[in-house]
C-alpha positions as CSV (number, residue, x, y, z in Angstrom):
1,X,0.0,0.0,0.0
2,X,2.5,2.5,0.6
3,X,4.3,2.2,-2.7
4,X,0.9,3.2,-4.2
5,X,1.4,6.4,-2.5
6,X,3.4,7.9,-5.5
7,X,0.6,7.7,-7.4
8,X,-1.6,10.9,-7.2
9,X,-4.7,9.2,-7.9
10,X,-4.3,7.3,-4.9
11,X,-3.6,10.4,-2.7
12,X,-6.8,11.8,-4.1
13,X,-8.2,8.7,-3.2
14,X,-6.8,8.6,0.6
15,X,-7.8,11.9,1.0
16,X,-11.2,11.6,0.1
17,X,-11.8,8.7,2.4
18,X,-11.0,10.7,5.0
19,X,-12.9,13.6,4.4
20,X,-15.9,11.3,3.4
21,X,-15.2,9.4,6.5
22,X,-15.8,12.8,8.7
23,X,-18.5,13.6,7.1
24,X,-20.5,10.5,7.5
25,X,-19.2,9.5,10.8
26,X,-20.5,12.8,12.0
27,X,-23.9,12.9,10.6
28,X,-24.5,9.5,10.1
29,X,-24.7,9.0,14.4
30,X,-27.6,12.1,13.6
31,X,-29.3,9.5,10.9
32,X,-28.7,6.7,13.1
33,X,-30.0,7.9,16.6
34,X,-33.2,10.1,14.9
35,X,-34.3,7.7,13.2
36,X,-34.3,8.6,9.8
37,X,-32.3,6.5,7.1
38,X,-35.5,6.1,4.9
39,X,-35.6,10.0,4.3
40,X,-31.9,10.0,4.0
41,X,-31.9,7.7,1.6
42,X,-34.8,9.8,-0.7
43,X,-32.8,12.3,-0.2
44,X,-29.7,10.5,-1.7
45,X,-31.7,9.2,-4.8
46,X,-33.6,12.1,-5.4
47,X,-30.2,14.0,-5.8
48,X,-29.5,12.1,-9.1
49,X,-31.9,14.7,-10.7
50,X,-29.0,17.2,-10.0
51,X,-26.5,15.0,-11.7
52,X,-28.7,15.1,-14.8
53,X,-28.8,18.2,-14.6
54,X,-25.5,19.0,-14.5
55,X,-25.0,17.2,-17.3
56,X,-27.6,18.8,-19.4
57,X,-26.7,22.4,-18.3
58,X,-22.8,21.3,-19.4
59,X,-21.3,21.9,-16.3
60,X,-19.6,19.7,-13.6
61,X,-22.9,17.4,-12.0
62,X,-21.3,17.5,-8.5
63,X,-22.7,21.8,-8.7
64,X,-25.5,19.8,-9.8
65,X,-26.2,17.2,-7.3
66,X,-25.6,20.6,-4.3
67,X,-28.5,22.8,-4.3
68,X,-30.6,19.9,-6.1
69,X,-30.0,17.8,-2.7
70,X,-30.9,20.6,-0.5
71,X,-34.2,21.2,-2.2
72,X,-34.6,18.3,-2.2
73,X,-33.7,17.7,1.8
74,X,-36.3,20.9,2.5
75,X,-39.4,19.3,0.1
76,X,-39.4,16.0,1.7
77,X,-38.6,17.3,5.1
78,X,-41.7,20.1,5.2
79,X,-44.0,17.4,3.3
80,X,-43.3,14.7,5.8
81,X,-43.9,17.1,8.1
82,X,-46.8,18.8,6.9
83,X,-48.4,16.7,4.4
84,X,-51.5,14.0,5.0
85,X,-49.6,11.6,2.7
86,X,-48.0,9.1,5.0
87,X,-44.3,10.1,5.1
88,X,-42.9,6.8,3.7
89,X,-45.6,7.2,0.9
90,X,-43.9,11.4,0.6
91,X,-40.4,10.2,0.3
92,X,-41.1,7.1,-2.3
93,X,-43.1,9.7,-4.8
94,X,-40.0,12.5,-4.3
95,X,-37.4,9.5,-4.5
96,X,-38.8,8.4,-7.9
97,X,-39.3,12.1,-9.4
98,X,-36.0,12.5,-8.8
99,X,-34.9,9.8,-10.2
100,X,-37.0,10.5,-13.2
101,X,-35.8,14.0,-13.5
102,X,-31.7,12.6,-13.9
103,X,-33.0,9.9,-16.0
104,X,-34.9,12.7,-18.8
105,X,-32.0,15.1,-18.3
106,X,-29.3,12.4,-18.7
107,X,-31.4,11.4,-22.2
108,X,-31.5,15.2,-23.2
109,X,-27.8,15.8,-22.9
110,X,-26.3,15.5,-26.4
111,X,-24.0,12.7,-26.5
112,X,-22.7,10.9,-24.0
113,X,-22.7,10.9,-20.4
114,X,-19.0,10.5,-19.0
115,X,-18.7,9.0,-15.6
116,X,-22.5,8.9,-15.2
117,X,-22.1,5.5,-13.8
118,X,-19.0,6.5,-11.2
119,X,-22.7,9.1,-9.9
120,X,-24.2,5.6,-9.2
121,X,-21.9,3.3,-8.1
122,X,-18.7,5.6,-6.9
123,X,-15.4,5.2,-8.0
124,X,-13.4,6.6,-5.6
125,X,-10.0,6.2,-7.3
126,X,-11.0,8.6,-9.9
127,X,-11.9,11.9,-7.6
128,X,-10.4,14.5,-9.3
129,X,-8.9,17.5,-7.5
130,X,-11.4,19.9,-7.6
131,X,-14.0,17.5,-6.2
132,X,-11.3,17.2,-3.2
133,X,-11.8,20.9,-2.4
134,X,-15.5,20.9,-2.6
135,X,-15.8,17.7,0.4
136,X,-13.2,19.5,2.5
137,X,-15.6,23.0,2.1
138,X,-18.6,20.4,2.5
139,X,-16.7,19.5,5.6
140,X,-16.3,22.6,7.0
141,X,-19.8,23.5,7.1
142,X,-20.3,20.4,8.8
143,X,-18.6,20.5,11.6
144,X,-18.9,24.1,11.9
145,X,-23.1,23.4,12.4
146,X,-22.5,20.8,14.5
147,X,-20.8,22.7,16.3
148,X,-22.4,25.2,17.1
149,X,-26.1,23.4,17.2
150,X,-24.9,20.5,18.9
151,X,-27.0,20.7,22.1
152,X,-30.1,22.0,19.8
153,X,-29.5,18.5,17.6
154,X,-29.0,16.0,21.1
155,X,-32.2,17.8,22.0
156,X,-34.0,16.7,18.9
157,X,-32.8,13.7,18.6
158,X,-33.9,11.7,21.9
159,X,-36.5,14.0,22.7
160,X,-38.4,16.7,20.1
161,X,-41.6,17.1,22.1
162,X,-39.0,18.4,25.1
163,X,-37.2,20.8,22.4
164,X,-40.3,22.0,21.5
165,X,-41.6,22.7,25.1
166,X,-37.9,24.6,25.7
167,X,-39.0,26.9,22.9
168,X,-36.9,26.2,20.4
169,X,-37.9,26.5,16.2
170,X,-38.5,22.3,16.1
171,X,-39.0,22.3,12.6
172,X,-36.5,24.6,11.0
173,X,-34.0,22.2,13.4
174,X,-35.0,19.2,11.7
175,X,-35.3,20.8,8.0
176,X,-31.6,22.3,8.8
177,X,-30.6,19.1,10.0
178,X,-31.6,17.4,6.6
179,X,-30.0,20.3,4.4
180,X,-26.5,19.0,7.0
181,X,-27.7,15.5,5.5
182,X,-27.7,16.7,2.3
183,X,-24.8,18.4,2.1
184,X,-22.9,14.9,3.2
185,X,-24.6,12.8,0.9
186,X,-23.1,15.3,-1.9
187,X,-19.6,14.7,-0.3
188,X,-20.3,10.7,-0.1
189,X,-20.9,10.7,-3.7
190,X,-18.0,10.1,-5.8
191,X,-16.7,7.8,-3.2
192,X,-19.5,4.9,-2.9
193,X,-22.2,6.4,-5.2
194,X,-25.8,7.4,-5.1
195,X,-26.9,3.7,-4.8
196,X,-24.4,2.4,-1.4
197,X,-24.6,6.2,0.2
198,X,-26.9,5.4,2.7
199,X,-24.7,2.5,3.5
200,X,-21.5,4.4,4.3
201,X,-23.9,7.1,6.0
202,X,-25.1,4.4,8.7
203,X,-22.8,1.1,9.2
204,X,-20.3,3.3,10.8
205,X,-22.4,5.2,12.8
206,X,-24.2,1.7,13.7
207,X,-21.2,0.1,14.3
208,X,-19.9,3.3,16.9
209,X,-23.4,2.8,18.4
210,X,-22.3,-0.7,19.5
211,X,-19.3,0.7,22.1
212,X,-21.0,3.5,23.2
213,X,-24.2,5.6,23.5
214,X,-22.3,9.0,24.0
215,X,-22.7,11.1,21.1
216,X,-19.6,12.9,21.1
217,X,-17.6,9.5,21.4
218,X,-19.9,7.7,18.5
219,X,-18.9,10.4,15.9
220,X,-15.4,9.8,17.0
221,X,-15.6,6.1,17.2
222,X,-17.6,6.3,13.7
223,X,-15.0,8.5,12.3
224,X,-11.9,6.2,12.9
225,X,-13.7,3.0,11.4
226,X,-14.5,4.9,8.5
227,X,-11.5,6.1,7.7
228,X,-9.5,2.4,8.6
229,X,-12.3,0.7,6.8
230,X,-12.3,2.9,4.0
231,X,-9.0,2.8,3.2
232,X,-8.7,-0.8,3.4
233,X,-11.5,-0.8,1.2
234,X,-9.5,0.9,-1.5
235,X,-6.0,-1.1,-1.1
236,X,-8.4,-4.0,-1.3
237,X,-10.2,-3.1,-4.5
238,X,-7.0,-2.0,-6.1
239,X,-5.2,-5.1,-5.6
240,X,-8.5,-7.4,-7.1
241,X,-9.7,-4.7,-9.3
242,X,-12.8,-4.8,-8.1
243,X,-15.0,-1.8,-8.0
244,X,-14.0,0.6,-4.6
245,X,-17.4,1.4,-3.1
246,X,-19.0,-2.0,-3.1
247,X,-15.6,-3.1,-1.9
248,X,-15.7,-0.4,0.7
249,X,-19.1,-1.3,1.8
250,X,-18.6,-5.1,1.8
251,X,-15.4,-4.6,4.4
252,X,-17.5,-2.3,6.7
253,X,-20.7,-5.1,6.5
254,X,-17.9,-7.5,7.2
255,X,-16.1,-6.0,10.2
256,X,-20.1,-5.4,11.4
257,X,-21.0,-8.5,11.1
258,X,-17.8,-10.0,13.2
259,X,-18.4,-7.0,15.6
260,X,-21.8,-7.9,16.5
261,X,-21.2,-11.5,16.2
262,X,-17.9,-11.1,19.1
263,X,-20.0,-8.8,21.3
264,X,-22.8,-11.1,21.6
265,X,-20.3,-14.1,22.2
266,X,-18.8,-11.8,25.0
267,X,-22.2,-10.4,26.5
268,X,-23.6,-14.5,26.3
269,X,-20.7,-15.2,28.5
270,X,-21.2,-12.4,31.1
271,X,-25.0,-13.4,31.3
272,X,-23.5,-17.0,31.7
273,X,-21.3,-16.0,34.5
274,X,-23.7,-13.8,36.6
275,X,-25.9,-16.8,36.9
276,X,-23.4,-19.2,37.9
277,X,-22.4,-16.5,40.6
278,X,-26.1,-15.8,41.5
């Protein structure tokens, strides 16, 4: 692995692992704890309308896939909210426009669409440079809102009927919180694609959830497996030439599935043991 560090394309690679990884391990413990990987995962999908139209309007689809996600992050969000239609019923109907909408812009572009299927499936290896400066801005904003609405988030994430009583704006909280999921999703991208997003947005964050239930310490815990995982992910697709994200997504399903399966071993045990001493 580290004579592949010469290669720039691998450095590109590296580094957007890691800024994908802080991304998701932040906001995915938000996705995880509230609740809401079904609208996340709308939200994800619908963006591909923004890819087709990127490529229809001739310009790079990542300035696409941004403001399209975070309209479409504020529709579903007041809809679910407001709406009689039954939210999962909201978020299907958006999830397929959206859909639609990339599809019929895709078909309208003249000629062909390059890299349309990196959109879908992510090819991390191939994240150019410029895309490297838009995740760390992405980033930034991130952690920056976190930051500073992190009690406001906590609050309406275990308890929004407390948050409301406390007086603060509820729904402009959640909607801002899905414009934050939005903004990740954009990031996650080019590294798994539209179709794994949701699960680099969430096995982390489950995974964290496993070893603790502070939510400070799960965004650290789901950063560092991200990043370890990711990575491993890449040296591993490389050397099979395999595709990265689904590579990257089968070593974090892996590394969940031998976590849960050691911890229930261990906590089996300890049950075990109590009784004997009881």
């Amino acid at each position: 692995m580290f004579d592949l560090l010469q290669y720039s394309f691998i450095q590109n690679a590296l580094a957007a692992a890691i800024l994908a990884s802080i991304a998701c391990g932040i906001i995915g413990v938000y996705v995880v704890v509230k609740k809401i990987v079904f609208i996340s995962g709308g939200i994800a999908h619908a963006s591909f309308g923004g890819i087709g139209l990127g490529y229809y309007l001739g310009i790079n689809p990542m300035l696409g896939v941004l403001p399209f996600s975070l309209v479409s992050a504020l529709i579903m969000g007041t809809v679910s909210k407001k709406s009689k239609i039954p939210e999962d019923s909201a978020i299907g109907i958006l999830w397929s426009l959206g859909m639609a909408l990339g599809v019929i812009f895709v078909y309208l572009t003249p000629g062909y669409a390059p890299d349309l299927m990196t959109y879908l499936f992510g090819n991390i290896l191939t994240v150019p440079r410029f895309d490297l400066y838009l995740m760390l801005g992405v980033d930034i904003v991130i952690v920056g809102a976190v930051y500073l609405f992190y009690k406001e988030f906590l609050s309406l994430c275990f308890d929004e009927e407390f948050t409301t009583v406390q007086g603060f704006p509820t729904e402009k909280l959640y909607l801002f919180l899905l414009c934050i999921i939005a903004l990740t999703i954009v990031v996650l991208i080019k590294v798994v694609g539209i179709i794994l997003v949701i699960a680099l947005l969430t096995i982390p964050a489950t995974l964290s959830r496993r070893f603790t239930h502070n939510l400070k310490q799960m965004m650290l815990i789901s950063i560092v497996f991200g990043t370890v995982i990711s990575i491993a992910g890449i040296g591993l697709s490389y050397a099979l030439d395999v595709p990265s994200g689904a590579t990257i997504i089968l070593v974090l399903s892996l590394v969940y599935g031998l976590v849960a399966f050691g911890m229930g071993i261990l906590e089996n045990r300890r049950i075990s043991g109590d009784l004997r001493e009881s």
